[in-house]
N, C-alpha and C positions, 0 to 999 in steps of 0.2 A: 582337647584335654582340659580339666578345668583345673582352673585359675588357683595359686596358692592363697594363703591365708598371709597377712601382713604377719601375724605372730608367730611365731616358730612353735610347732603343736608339741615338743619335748625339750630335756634340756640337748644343750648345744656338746659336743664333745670337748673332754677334759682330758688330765693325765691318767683318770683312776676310773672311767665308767665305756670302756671301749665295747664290753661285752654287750651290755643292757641298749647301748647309742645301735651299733651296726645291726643289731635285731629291730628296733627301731626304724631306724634311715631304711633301711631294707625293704620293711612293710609300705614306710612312705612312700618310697620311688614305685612298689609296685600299681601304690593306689593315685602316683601318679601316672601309669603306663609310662614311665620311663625309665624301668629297670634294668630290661635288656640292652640299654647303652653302658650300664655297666659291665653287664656278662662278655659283650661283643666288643673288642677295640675298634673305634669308627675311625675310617680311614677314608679323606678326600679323593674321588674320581681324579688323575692325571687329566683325561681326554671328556671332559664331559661334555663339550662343545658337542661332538659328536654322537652323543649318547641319544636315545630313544627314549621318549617323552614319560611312561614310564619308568627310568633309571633314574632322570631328573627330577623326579617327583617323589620316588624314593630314597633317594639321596639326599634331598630337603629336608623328608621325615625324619630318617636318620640323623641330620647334622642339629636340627631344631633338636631333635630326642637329648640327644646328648649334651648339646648347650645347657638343656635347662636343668637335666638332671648331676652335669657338671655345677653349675649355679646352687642347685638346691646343696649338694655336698658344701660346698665354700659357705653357704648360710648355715651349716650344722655344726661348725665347728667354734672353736674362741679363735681369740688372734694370733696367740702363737701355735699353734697347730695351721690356721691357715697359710702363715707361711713356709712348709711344710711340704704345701700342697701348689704354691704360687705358681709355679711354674709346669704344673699340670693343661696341657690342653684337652686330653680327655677324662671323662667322669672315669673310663676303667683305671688310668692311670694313674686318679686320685686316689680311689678307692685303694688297690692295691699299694698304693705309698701309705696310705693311712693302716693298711691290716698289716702292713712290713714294720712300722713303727710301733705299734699296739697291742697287736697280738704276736707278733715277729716270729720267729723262722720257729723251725723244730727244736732244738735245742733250749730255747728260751721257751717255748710254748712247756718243755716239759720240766721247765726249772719253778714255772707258774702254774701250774700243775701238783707240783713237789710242795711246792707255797697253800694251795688249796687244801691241799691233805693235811697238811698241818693245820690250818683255821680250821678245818672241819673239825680234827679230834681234839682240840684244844677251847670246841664250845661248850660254851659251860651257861645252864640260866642263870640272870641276875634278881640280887632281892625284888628289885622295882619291876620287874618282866612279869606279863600273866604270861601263863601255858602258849595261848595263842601267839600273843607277841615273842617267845620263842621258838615255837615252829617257825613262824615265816621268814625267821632270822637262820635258822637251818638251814631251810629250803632253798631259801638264795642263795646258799653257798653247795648245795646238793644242786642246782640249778649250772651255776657256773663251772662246777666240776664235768658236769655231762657236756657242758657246752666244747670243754676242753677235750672231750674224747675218752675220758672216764663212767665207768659202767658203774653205777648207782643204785643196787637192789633196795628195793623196799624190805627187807629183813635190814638192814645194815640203817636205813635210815632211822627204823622204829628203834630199834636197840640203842641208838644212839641217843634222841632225844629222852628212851626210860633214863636211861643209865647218865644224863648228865642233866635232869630235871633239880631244882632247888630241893634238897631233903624236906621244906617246910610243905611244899605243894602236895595234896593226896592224888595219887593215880584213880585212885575212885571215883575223885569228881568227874573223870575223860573219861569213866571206863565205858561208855559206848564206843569211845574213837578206836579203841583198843580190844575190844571183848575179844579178839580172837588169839591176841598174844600172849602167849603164856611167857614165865618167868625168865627174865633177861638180865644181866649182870657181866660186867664189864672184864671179869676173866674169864680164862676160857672154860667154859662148861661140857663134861664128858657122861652124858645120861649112862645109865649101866641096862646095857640090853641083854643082858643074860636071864632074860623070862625062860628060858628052857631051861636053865641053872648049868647050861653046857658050860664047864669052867675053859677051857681053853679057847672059845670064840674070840676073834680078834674082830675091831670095823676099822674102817678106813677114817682118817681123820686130817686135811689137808695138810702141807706140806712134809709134817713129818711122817705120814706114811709114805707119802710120795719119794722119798730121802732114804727108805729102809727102816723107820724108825715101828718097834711094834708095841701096840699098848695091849695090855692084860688083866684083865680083872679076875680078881680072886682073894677071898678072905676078907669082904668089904674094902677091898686097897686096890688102887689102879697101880702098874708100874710099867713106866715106861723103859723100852730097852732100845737100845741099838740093835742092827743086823748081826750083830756077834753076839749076843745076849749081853750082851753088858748092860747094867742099871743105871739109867740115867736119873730116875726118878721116882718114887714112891709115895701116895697122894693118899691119905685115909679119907673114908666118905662121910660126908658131911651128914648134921641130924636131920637135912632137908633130902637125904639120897644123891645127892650130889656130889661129883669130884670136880675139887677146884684147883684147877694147877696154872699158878701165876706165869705165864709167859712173857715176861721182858719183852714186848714189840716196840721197835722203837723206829721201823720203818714210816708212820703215819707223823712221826714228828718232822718231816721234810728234811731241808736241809739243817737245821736248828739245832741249837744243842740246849735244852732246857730241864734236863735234869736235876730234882733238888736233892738225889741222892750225890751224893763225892765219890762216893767208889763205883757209882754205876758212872759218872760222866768219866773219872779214868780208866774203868773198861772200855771208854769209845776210843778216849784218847792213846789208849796204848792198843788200838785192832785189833780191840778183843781180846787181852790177855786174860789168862784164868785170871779167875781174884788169887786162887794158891799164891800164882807167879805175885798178884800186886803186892796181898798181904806180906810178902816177903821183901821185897825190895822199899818196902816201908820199915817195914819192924828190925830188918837189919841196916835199915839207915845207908842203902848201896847206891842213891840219889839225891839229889838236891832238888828239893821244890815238890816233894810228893806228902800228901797229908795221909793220917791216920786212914786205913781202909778196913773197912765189913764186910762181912761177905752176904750180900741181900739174899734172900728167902725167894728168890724167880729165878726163872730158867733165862737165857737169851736167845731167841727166836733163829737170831742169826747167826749165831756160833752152833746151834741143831744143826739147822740147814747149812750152812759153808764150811761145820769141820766135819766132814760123814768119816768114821771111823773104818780105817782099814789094819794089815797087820802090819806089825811093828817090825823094823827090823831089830838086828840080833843089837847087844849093845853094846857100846865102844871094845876097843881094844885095849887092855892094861896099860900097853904099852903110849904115853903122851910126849910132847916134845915139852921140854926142859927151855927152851925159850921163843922169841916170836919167830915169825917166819921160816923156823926147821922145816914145818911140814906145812904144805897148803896144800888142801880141800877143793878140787874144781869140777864142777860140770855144766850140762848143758840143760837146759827147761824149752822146751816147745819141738814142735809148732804150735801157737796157740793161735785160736779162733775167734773173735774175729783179731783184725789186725792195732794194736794199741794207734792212740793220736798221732804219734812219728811213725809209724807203718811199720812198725817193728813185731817179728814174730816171735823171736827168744827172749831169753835174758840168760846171762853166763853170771855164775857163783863162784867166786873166791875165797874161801875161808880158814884163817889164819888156827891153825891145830891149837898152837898155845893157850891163845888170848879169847879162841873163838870168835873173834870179830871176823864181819862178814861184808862183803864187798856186793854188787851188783852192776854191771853193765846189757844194754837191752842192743840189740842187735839183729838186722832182717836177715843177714845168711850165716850157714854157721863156719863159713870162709872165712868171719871175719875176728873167731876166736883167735890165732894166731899173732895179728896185728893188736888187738884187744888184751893178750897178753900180755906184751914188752909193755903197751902202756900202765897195765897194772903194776908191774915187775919194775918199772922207773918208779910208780910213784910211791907206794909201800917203802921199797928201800932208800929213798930221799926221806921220808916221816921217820922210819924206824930207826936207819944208822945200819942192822944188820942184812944180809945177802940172803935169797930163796936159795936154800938146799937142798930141797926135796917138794915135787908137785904131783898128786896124788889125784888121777884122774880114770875112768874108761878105756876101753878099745878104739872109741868114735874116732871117724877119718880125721876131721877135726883137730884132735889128740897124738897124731900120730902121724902127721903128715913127714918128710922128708927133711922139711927147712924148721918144723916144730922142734924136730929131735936133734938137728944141728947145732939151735940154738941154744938149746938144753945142753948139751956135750959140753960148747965152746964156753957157757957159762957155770958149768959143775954141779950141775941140775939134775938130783936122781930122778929118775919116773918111776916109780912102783906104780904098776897097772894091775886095775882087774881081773879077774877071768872074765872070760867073753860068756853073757846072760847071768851075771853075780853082780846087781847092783849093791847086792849088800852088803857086800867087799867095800866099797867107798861110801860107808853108810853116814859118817856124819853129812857128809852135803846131803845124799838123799833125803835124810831125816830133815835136815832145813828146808831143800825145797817142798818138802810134804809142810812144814809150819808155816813158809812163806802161803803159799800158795790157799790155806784154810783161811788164813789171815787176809788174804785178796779177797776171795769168795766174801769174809764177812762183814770186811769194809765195804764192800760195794752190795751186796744185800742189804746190808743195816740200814743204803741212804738211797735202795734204788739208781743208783749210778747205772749209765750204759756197761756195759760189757767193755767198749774201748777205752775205759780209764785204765783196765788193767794193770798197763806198766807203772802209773803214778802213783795206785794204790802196791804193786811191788816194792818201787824204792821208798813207799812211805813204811812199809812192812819190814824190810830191811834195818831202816833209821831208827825205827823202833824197836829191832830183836837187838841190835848190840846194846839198845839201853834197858832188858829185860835181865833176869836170872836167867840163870844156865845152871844145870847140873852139873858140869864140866869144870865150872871156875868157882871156885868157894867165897862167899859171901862177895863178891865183885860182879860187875857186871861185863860183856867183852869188852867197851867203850874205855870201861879204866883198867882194863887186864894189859891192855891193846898201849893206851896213853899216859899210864899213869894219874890221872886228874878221874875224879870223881864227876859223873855229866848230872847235869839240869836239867830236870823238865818240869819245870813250870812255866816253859814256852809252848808246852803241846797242845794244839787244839783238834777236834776230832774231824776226822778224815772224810771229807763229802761237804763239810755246814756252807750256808753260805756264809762270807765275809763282806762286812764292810772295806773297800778301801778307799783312803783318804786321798783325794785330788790335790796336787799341787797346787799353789795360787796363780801362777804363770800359766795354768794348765787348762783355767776355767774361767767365768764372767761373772761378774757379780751376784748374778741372783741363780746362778747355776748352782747343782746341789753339791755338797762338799766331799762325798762319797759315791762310792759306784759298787755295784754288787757284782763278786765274786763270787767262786766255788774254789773253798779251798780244797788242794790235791796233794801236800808238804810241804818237805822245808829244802829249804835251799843250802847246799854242799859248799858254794863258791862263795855265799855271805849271809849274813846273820838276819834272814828276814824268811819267807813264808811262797811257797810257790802258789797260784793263784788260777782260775783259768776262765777267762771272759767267754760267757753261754754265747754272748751275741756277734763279736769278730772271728771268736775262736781263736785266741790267742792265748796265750800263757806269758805273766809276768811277776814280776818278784819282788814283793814290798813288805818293810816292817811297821806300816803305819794301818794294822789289820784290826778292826772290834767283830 
């Protein structure tokens, strides 16, 4: 094997170059032939005494291989990463301690990933950049994204660098780089194929047709519908032939909230309420801590796709309750798919007739409505001072167990039940779970969240429908129907971002860094700070010290 060089032929590994080094070192060890002691864990013969001359000679190769390519990694690194690695006896074991720390687990791979997407669409060229010194400043980052296990079309890259070139730069001077791309612009473009003048032709256009959503051209105007025909949008064609219809995508911003609209950032903040709902609980002053809102001129990508319209049920009853807890509202939601971070497959709704305020408990069986009750039913009537008189539920076994209805009796507890397949008989819960549930879908679309946030993106949907408008309670919100007191929010921050949070000093070493990165998932019931969830233990914890 030949001989290293005294100088180390790249730089040495750091906090922030783990991608560019392990492509590197990789290359190196193979052009050292000692790569394969990383792929293989070397493991010392017990019985070598005995071994045939042969075994002994490959067993040499092996342990030399590995020594030296164990050696080479400890020369790649700085001095605090090698101690990291100190106590590594094999190069695999280094190795994979150094990509467990760096690259880390799945979770965190797709939190830096989330991170990437955001640098991608947030490049922008600078005065002082030629053309060239902007692409390649692209490319590394369309480099690291593939590295990460993101699919990187060359349509998506060109579009990108047109559409976020310096306005002073002419595309003329590249246009060889370019001659085959035609016109590119940074909203969504809908060319009109109606060459036949067939007015009813429909095309497919990702995810909103995917969702049911149908686009239509006719009379120079695009108009988007929903599967009911309902109008979602109406787009005149531009003097270039063109229809341009602003889509709010706000998936590509990662975890981030950087928004310089206010009423688009409390659309994230409140999980996607209409602006209707905001504009109202502004202009009727039904909050504390919300600024003037507009209703911007884009559509939101993620409230298309996560609130798909279905039919409505019928609408309330004349008949309301005269004070809180007369009448409460319950059912059941799931099985859902996959299973939330606590392994839970439901969530059970409580909702107060009155006030409309709305409760949530998550639960794996639905055995465990019954017990889930009484704890509701202590803790409501410890807040409010008055008794549950009446609980408005289904046929579900659930509902109607033996010791259900005992309890009920011995505590003076009517049941008006449904007919059996007449959800629409207990229509305000269903109607909430139809809004919880849009409101899940579009918090977790909007930031690419897994699917198993589910429940946290529920009880953050919940926290946030009692401090929304209601049609039900006049100019209040349930939160103050429910407590009297007018609620705050200009504590809410939007559902998915990451968070900084702040380390205690007990907690960390002088030159450790003062923060640790979060995902935030809500707020916390039991005290006044923000629920949190560590990509890399997988733990969830709860702090008010959040940027």
């Amino acid at each position: 094997m030949a001989a290293t060089s005294g100088a180390f032929p790249f730089p040495k590994l750091v906090k922030d170059n783990y991608e560019r080094w392990s492509i590197q070192m990789k290359t190196f060890l193979g052009g050292q032939d000692v790569w394969e002691a990383v792929e293989e864990e070397y493991a010392e013969l017990e019985n070598l005494a005995g071994a045939s001359q042969a075994v002994k000679k490959a067993t040499k190769e092996a342990r030399v291989k590995n020594q030296k390519a164990l050696s080479l990694i400890q020369l790649g690194v700085n001095d605090n990463t090698f101690e990291k690695i100190a106590q590594a006896t094999t190069a695999k074991r280094a190795w994979d301690t150094l990509e467990n720390v760096f690259k880390g687990i799945d979770k965190v791979k797709k939190v830096r990933l989330q991170s990437l997407r955001g640098e991608f669409e947030s490049l922008q060229m600078k005065d002082s950049e030629t053309i060239f010194d902007y692409i390649s400043r692209v490319l590394s980052v369309v480099n690291q994204l593939e590295r990460n296990g993101e699919e990187m079309v060359d349509s998506r890259v060109v579009e990108k660098i047109l559409r976020s070139l310096d306005p002073k730069s002419t595309i003329q001077r590249q246009r060889q780089d370019f001659d085959k791309i035609e016109e590119w612009r940074p909203s969504v473009h809908l060319k009109c194929l109606l060459c036949s003048g067939d007015e009813g032709k429909h095309f497919e256009h990702g995810q909103l047709l995917e969702k049911g959503y149908d686009i239509h051209m006719k009379d120079i105007c695009l108009y988007l519908r929903d599967d009911k025909g309902s109008l979602i949008a109406r787009v005149p064609m531009s003097s270039h032939r063109m229809f341009l219809m602003n889509i709010h995508h706000d998936a590509p911003k990662c975890l981030k909230a950087c928004f310089d609209n206010q009423s688009w950032l409390w659309h994230l903040r409140f999980g996607h309420l209409n602006f209707g709902g905001l504009k109202l609980l502004s202009m009727k002053n039904m909050v504390n801590g919300l600024p003037s809102i507009d209703q911007p001129d884009q559509l939101c990508e993620a409230c298309l796709v996560g609130k798909q319209h279905r039919h409505s049920f019928p609408k309330e009853s004349i008949s309301r309750a005269k004070a809180s807890l007369e009448l409460i509202h319950t059912d059941v939601c799931g099985p859902i798919d996959p299973a939330s971070l606590g392994k839970n497959i439901y969530f059970l709704l409580f909702i107060d007739d009155y006030s409309r305020k709305t409760w949530v408990y998550f639960l794996k069986q639905k055995s465990e409505v019954f017990s889930t009750f009484k704890r509701f039913k202590a803790l409501v009537e410890k807040q409010n001072g008055y008794q549950i008189k009446a609980m408005r539920s289904d046929r579900g076994g659930e509902f109607i167990s033996k010791e259900f209805n005992a309890f009920c009796e011995e505590n003076g507890i009517r049941r008006p039940l449904t007919i059996p397949y007449s959800p629409q008989q207990n229509g305000v819960v269903e109607r909430k779970n139809r809004s919880i549930m849009n409101m899940t879908r579009s918090m977790l679309k909007s930031k690419n969240l897994p699917k198993e946030f589910w429940a946290k993106a529920v009880d953050c949907a919940v926290y946030l429908s009692n401090r929304s408008p209601t049609r039900s309670v006049w100019n209040q919100t349930p939160q103050e129907a429910w407590s009297g007191y007018k609620p705050s929010v200009s504590h809410l921050k939007v559902f998915g971002n990451i968070a900084y949070v702040h380390v205690p000093d007990p907690q960390r070493k002088k030159l450790d860094d003062k923060n640790e990165k979060f995902i935030f998932i809500g707020y916390s019931q039991e005290s006044k700070g923000y629920k949190l969830y560590n990509p890399v233990d997988k733990k969830i914890k709860v702090s008010r010290d959040v940027t």
